[in-house]
N, C-alpha and C positions, 0 to 999 in steps of 0.2 A: 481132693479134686485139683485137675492141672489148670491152673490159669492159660490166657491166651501167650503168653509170653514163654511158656513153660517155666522151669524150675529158674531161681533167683539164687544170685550166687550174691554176696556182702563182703568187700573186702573193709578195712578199717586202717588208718593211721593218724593217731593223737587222733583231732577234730575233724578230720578228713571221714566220708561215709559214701561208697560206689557205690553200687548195684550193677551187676554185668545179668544178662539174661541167656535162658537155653535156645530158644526160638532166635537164629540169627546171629546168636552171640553178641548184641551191643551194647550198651551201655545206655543204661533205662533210667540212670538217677548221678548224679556226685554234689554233695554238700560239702560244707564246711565251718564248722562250728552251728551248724544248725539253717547254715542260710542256702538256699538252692541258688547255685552255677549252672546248671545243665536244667533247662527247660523241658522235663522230662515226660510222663504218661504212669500211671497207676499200673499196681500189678497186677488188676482184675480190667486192664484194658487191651483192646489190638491194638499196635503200636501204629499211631497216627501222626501222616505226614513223614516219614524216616525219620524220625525221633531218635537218634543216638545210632541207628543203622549202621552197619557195614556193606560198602558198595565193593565188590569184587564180580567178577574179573575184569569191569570197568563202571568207572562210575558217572550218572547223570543219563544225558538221553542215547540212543542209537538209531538213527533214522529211517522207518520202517522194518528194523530190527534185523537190517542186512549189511555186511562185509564180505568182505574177502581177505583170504588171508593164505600167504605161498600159492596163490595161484588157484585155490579152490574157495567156493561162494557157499556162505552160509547164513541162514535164517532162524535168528530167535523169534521164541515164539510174543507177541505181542501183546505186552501187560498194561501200557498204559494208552488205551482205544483211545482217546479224545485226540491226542497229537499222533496216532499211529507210530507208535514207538516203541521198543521195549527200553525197560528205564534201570536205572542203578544195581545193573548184573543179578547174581544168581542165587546167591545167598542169604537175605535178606526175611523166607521164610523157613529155612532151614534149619534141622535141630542139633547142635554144634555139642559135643561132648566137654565136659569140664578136665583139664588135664593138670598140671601142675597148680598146687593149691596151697597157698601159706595165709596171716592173718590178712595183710596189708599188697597180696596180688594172687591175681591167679589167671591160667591159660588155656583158652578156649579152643579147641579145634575142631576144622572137620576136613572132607575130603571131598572135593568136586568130581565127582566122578563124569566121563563122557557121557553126553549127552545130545538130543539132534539143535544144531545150532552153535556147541562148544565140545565137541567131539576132542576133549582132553582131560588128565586126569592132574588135579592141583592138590596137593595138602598145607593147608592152610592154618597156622596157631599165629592167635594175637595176643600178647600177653597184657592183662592191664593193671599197675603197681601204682600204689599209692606212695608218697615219703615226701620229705622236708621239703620238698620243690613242688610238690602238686600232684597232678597223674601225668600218667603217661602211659602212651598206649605204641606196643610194638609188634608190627603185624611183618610175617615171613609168610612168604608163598614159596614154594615149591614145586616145582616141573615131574609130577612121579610117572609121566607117562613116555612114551616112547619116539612122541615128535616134539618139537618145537610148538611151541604155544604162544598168543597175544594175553597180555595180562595188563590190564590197571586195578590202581585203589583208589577206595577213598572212603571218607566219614560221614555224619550225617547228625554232628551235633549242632543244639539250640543254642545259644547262651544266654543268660538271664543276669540281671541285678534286683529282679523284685519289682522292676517298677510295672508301671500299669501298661506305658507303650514304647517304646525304644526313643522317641522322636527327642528327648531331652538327652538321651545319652551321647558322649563323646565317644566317636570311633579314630581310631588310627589305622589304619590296613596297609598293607607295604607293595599291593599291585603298584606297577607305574604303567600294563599297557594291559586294556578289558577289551571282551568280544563283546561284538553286539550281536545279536539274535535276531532270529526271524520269530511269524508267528506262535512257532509250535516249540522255540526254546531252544533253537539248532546256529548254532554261530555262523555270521556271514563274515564277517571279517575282525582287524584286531586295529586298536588304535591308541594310541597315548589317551592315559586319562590327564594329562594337565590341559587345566580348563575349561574341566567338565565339572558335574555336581558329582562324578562320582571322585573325583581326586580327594581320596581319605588320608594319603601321604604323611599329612599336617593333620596332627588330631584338631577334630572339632566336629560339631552335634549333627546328629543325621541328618533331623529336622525333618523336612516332607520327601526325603528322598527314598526312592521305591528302587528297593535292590533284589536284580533276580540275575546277578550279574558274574561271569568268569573272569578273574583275573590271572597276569601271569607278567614275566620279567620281576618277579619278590625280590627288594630291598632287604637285604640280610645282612644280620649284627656281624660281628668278626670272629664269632664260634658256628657262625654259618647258618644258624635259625633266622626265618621269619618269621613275626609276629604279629599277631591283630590283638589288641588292644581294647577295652572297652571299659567306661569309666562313667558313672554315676555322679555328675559335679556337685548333688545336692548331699548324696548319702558318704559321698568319698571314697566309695570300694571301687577299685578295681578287678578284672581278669582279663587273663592274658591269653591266648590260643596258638601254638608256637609249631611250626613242624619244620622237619628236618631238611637236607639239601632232596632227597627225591619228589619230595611233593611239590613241582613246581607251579602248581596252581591252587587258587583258590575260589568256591564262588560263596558269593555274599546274597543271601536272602532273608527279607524283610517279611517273608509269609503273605502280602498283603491280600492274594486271594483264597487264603485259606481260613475257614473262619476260625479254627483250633489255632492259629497261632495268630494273625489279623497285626502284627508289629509287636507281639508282647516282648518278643524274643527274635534272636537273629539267629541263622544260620549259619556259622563259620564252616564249609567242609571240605576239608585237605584232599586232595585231588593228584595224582600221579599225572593224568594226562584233561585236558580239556573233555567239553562234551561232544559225544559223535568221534570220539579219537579213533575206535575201533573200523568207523568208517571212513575215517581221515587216515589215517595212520600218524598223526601227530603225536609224537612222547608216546606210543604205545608199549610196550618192554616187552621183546620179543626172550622169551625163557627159553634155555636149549634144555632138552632131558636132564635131567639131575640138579642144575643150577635153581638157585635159591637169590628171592629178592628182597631186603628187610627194609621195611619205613617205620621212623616213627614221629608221633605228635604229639599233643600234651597239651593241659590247662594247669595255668595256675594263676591263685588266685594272690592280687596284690603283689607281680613282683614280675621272675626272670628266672627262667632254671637257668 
């Protein structure tokens, strides 16, 4: 019998332990040495909250589930009724074939075919490989159709140290300038976060702070990664969450109105373009036919790839 997730793929390295899933292609688990990193969902569950998700062809909200794009108007169809929006692209319930397969990675693809609303065709493999630096995940999109296309990405991992609610843990985050939002979760404008509660710059405890929040301008080490940080002062682990120069956004959520996650876990998720990009046109990556876009990101745990 298929679980809600479909078939479960297991990669392995040393004490390292993935789980990549058919339904969506995400990443549903990663351990190490026996301890969960990724805030994850069973394999006899629907996966709640974008749990490990893949956001393509753009990810977070899109404001009444309408753009423009070259001059003509399009309407997705609208999945999440409470904000009138449709939310983190196309894929997400989708069933992604398993392609290239070794012990310690393997390469999930599928094919966005045209549709009313995204009237393009994308081929899309994320590969995700374990080894001596942690995972890493590296996702190519593909322009296989005959126009020009709007494309973003992005992720939709938790992370975890075990504890019971995040509020003691040490964050670092490398935003220096966050949107603020309106009601329904749609950016009004963009502002320095120094001397605000959300300036995470300088590690130090979350505490009572409520993150449902984009950031963007990433402080990047001198191999060009950004990283968020997260540390445990009592137990001493840390993990790290690192993405490459395309992802120049980040947003940070704390779950607090969801009761499946309530602060257990945080959501770090690597972002090509802000939210509503597609109705903004901000960072949106416009693909000509045949061109190809690759990003990638990564966990690891207690260090630095």
């Amino acid at each position: 019998m298929t679980g809600p997730s479909g078939e479960q793929v297991e990669i392995a390295f040393g004490g390292q332990r993935a789980v990549v899933v058919e339904v969506g292609g995400g990443l549903r688990t990663y351990t190490v040495a026996g301890r969960e990193l990724l805030d994850g969902y069973g394999e006899d569950e629907l996966c709640p909250s974008g749990r490990g998700q893949v956001l393509i062809p753009w990810p977070n909200r899109l404001e009444d589930g309408r753009y423009e794009f070259d001059g003509h108007d399009h309407q997705m169809p609208i999945d999440d009724p409470d904000e009138n929006d449709a939310i983190h692209g196309l894929v997400r319930w989708e069933a992604w074939t398993i392609g290239a397969r070794r012990a310690d990675s393997v390469v999930m693809e599928h094919l966005v075919q045209p549709q009313p609303g995204y009237p393009f065709s994308l081929r899309l493999g994320i590969e995700y490989a374990l080894g001596a630096e942690g995972l890493s995940v590296t996702t190519t999109a593909t322009n296989v159709g005959p126009d020009p296309c709007p494309y973003g990405a992005g992720a939709h991992p938790y992370l975890t140290l075990g504890t019971e609610r995040v509020d003691s843990l040490v964050l670092r985050a490398p935003g220096r300038t966050m949107f603020s939002s309106d009601g329904r979760g749609l950016p009004t404008g963009a502002s320095s976060v120094a001397g605000t509660e959300y300036d995470f710059r300088e590690a130090r405890p979350i505490g009572v702070t409520r993150l449902d929040t984009c950031f963007t301008d990433l402080a990047r080490d001198d191999d060009g990664l950004a990283r968020v940080a997260l540390t445990d002062p009592e137990g001493g682990s840390t993990v790290e969450l690192w993405v490459d120069a395309q992802y120049g956004y980040l947003m940070l959520f704390t779950g607090d109105p969801l009761p499946d996650v309530a602060r257990r876990s945080i959501a770090v998720e690597p972002m090509t373009c802000p939210p509503n990009a597609l109705r903004t046109g901000e960072a949106v990556i416009r693909l000509e036919p045949g061109v190809s876009c690759t990003t990638r990101w990564g966990i690891t745990p207690s260090g630095s790839p």
